[in-house]
C-alpha positions, 0 to 999 in steps of 0.5 A, a space after each residue: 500500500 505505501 509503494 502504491 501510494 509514492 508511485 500513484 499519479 492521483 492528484 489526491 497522492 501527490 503529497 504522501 506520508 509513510 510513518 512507521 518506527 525503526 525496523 519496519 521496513 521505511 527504507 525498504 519502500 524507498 527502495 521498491 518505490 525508486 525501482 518501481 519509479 525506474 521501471 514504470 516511468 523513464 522521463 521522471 526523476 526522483 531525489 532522496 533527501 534526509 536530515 543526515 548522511 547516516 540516512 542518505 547512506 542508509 538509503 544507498 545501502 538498501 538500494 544496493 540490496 535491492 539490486 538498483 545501483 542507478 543512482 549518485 549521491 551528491 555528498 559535501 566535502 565536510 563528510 566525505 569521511 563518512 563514506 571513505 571509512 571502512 569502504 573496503 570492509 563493506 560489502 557495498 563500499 567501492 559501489 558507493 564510492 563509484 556514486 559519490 560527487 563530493 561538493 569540492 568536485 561539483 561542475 558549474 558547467 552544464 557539460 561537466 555535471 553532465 559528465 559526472 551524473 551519466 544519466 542516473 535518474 536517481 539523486 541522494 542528497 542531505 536536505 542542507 545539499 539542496 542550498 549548497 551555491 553550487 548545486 544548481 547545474 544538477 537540478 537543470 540536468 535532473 529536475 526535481 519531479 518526485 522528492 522523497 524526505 526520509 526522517 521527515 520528522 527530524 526536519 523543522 518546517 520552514 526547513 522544507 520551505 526553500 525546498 519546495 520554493 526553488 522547484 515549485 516549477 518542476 515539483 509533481 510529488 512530496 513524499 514524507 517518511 519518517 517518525 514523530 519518536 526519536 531514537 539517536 538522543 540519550 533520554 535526558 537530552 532527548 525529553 529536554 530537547 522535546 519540551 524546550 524546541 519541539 512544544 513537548 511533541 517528540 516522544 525519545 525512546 533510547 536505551 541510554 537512560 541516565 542523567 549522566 548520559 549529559 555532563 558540564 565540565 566547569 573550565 574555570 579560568 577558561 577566557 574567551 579570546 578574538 582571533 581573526 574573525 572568530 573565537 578561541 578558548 585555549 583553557 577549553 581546547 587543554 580540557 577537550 583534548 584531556 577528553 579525548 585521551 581519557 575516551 581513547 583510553 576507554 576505546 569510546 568513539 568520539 566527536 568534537 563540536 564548537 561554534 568557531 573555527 579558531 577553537 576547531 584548529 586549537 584542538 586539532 593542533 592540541 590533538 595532533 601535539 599529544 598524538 591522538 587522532 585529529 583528522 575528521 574528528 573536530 567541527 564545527 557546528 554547522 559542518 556537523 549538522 546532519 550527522 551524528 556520533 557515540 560520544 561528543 565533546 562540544 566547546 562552548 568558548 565563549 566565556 563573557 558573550 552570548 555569542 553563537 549560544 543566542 541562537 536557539 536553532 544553530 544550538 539545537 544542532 550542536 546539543 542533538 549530536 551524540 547517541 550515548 553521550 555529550 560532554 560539554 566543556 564551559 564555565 559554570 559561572 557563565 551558563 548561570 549568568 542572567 546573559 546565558 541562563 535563558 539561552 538552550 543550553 543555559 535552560 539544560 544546564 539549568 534542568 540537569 543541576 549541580 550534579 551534572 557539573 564536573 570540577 576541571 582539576 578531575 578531568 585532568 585527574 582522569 575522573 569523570 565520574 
């Protein structure tokens, strides 16, 4: 019934929506939906579009399965390493790779995006993608008939607003997949996140239960400091690497987020000086958005200003990054002060209390708990 409803041409079907939780095969009518679609209709083209490069890989992965390898993936350069690593151990790595046009390589040419998509009639893309300055040759060769949302519920609406806007002209059918239960966030991420951007309506379902499953590190004497056009907090940058020594120990996979790119290259550089790994390891926060990881250390920086934090929805995404646990490196005198208190994370610092907090002197003492 799902796949007859993506492939109907009824007026009455061309805004679709499929929910179902995880496990009960969303992507898997994807996958039969755009075969279908490639069998029944030659003069149509169909994009896939989801929230993460998780799902857009996920996708690829179950198209492979299905057999249908008639597709590309229009990837940014900032998450390439989500589909380098490990290709070789993966049953679908060198198809994928095959398929991959990274943002770093688009054509600004009609002739030369042409030449890269080679006729495929199916096209995977984060939703972000869709406002990459360089993306437009590849619309004009394949245009936007039939788009496919896959985690639908992750996404804002106005998100979907410049979306529909752009290819208004060519746009025939929306499909919506996707879940109004969450299952990346730890639950006292996920319950706070709920109440305080989503008006209560997302349910978290998640194995990680624990209110330690969200931490504060009090980096005091930490001070924030113009460099250039950014922000860097060199105290913080000395407790996020003690961090991540203390995870490499205990073999946990870890990410690092920051609003500030002179912050991002203060760590990489301390990484790099106390020979743990760097690369593909410290981001910003908007190359983050849409992807995930098990542990995450966010550096706030900043330590007199508000700064990036008075922006609720860029703070949304730095807090919605982790699976099992986020650490954040700040100061606890700034997240109580009046300036920062009302802030989103300000609010979480303030609904998780005093015990969330941990003293700087423990980190570099090796205790976390």
């Amino acid at each position: 019934m799902a796949v007859e409803k993506i492939l109907s041409s009824d007026d009455d079907n061309r805004v679709v929506a499929i929910h179902g939780p995880p496990g009960t095969g969303k992507t898997t009518v994807i996958a039969a939906a755009v075969s279908s679609f490639h069998l029944a209709d030659h003069e149509r083209f169909v994009w896939i579009a989801a929230q993460s490069n998780v799902a857009v890989k996920n996708i690829a992965e179950k198209l492979c399965d299905v057999g249908f390898h008639d597709f590309k993936i229009l990837v940014s350069k900032d998450f390439h390493f989500d589909w380098y690593a490990n290709r070789h151990e993966h049953l679908y790595g060198d198809i994928l790779q095959a398929r991959l046009i990274r943002s770093d390589d688009f054509c600004t040419d009609i002739v030369g995006a042409e030449r890269q998509l080679l006729g495929a009639r199916v096209l995977l893309c984060t939703l972000t993608m869709f406002s990459h300055p360089l993306i437009t040759p590849y619309p004009r060769i394949a245009p936007v008939h039939t788009i496919i949302f896959d985690e639908a519920s992750q996404i804002e609406v106005g998100d979907y607003i410049p979306v529909i806007h752009s290819f208004s002209l060519t746009l025939r059918k929306m499909v919506f997949i996707g879940d109004n239960k969450q299952y990346r966030l730890p639950c006292v991420i996920g319950d706070f996140i709920s109440r305080n951007v989503y008006h209560g309506q997302l349910t978290t379902c998640h194995n990680v239960t624990g209110r330690k499953a969200c931490r504060f590190i009090d980096v005091k004497g930490g001070s924030e400091a113009k460099q250039g056009h950014s922000w860097v907090n060199r105290e913080e940058a000395m407790i996020v690497c003690h961090l991540a020594r203390l995870y490499k120990d205990q073999d946990k996979s870890y990410r690092i987020i920051t609003p500030y790119d002179a912050q991002r290259t203060a760590i990489e550089v301390g990484l790099k000086n106390a020979n743990l790994h760097w690369e593909n390891t410290v981001f910003n926060v908007d190359s983050f958005q849409g992807n995930e990881g098990d542990h995450i250390i966010v550096s706030v920086v900043r330590s007199r200003n508000v700064g990036f934090l008075q922006n609720d929805r860029r703070t949304n995404v730095m807090l919605t990054r982790c699976k099992q646990s986020m650490t954040i490196c700040t100061s606890r005198t700034f997240m109580s002060s009046p300036k920062v208190s009302s802030t989103l994370i300000g609010r979480l610092a303030a609904s998780l209390g005093p015990s969330a907090w941990i003293e700087r002197r423990n980190v570099l003492n090796g205790n976390l708990s």
